[in-house]
C-alpha positions in Angstrom: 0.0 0.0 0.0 1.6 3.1 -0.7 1.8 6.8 1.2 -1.6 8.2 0.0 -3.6 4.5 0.7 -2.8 4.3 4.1 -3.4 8.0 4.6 -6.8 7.7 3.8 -7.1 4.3 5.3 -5.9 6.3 8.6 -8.5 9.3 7.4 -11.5 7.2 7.2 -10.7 4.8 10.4 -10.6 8.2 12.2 -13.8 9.9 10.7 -15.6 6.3 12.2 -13.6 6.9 15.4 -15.0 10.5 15.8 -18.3 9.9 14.6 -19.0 6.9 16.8 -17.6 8.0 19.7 -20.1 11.6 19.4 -23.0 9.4 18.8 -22.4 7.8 22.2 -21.9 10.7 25.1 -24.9 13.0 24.1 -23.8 15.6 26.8 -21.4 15.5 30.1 -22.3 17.2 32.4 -20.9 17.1 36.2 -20.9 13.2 36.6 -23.9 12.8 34.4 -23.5 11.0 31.0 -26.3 11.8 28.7 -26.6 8.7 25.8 -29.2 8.0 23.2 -31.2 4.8 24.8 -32.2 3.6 21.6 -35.3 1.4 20.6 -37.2 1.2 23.5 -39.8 -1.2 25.1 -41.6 0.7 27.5 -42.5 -1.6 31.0 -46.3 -1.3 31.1 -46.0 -0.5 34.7 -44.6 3.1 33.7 -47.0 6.3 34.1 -47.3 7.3 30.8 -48.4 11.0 30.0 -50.1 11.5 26.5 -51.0 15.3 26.1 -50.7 18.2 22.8 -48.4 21.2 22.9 -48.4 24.2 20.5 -45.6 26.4 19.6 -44.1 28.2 22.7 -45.8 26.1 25.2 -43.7 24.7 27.8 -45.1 21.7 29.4 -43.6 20.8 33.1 -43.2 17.4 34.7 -41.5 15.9 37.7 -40.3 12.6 39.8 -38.5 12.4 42.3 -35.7 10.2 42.2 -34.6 8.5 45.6 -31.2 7.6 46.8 -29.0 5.2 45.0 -30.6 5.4 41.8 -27.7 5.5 39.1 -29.9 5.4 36.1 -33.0 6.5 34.7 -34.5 6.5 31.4 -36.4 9.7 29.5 -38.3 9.1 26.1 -40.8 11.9 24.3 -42.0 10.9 21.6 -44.0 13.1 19.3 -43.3 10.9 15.8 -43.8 13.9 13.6 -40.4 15.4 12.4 -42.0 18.3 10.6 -42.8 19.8 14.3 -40.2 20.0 16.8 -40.0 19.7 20.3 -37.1 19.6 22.9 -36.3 18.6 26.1 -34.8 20.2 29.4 -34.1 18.3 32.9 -33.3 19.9 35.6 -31.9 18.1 38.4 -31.5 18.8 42.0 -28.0 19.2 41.0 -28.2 21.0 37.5 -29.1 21.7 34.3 -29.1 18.9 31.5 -29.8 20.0 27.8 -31.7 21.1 26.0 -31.9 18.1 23.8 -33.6 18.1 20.8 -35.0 15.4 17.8 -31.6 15.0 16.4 -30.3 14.9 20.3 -30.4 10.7 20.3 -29.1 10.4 17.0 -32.0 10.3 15.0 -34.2 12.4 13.3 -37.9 10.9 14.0 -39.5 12.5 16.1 -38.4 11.0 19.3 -36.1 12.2 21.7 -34.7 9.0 23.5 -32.1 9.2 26.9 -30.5 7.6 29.0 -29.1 9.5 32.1 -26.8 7.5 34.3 -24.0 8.5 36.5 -21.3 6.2 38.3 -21.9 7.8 41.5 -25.6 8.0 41.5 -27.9 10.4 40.0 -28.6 13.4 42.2 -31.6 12.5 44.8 -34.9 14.7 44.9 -37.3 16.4 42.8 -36.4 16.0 38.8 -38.7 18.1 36.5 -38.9 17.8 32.7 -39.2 20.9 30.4 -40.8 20.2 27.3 -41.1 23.1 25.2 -42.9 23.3 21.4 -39.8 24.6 20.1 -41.5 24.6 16.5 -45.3 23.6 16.1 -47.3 24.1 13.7 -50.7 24.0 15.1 -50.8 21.9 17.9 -49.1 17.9 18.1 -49.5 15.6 20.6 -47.0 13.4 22.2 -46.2 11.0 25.3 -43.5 11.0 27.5 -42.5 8.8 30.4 -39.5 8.7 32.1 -38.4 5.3 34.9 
């Protein structure tokens, strides 16, 4: 293989690298890593919220999270990319996001997290910010978070 082949072998092995590795770690934040969770099955036993939102609305929800919880999982799903909605946690401990559609890697109309932190997550009262970021007329959506 000459110069120029294993320069762009090195090139594209390092464009997978970089891509891969930002596709993983969504946002750190304190001790908090922020990853897409992915296709989800959502236990049955989970409180579900199904509501609409319009543009400019901000929507407020909350759990609390007891000690030695180290993971939790958020989903809002709205499953019309044409209208956008994000996503804003505040802990007892700080401010995660905004995330956004694109936030958990895909464009679909679903924003899709998992929270987890090595050390625990913050105990107390977690609330969820869900804002119509842009809506055209009003869209509904569910959210849960466990």
């Amino acid at each position: 293989m000459n110069v120029s082949g294993i320069s762009l072998t090195i090139l594209i092995c390092m464009a997978l690298l970089v891509s891969g590795v930002s596709a993983l770690n969504v946002e750190k934040t304190r001790d908090y890593s922020v990853t897409p969770a992915g296709n989800l099955h959502i236990p049955s036993l989970k409180p579900l919220v199904t509501s609409t939102i319009t543009q400019g609305q901000v929507v407020a929800y909350s759990r609390v999270v007891s000690p030695g919880t180290s993971s939790m999982i958020t989903d809002l799903n709205w499953g019309n990319p044409a209208n956008s909605l994000s996503l804003t946690i505040v802990a007892p401990d700080g401010v995660l996001g905004p995330f956004y559609d694109s936030s958990d890697g895909t464009i679909n109309g679903r924003i899709a997290l998992s929270i987890s932190s090595p050390t625990g997550l913050a105990p107390g009262t977690w609330t969820f910010y869900i804002e119509g970021y842009h809506v055209t007329g009003s869209q509904t959506y569910s959210f849960v978070t466990y």
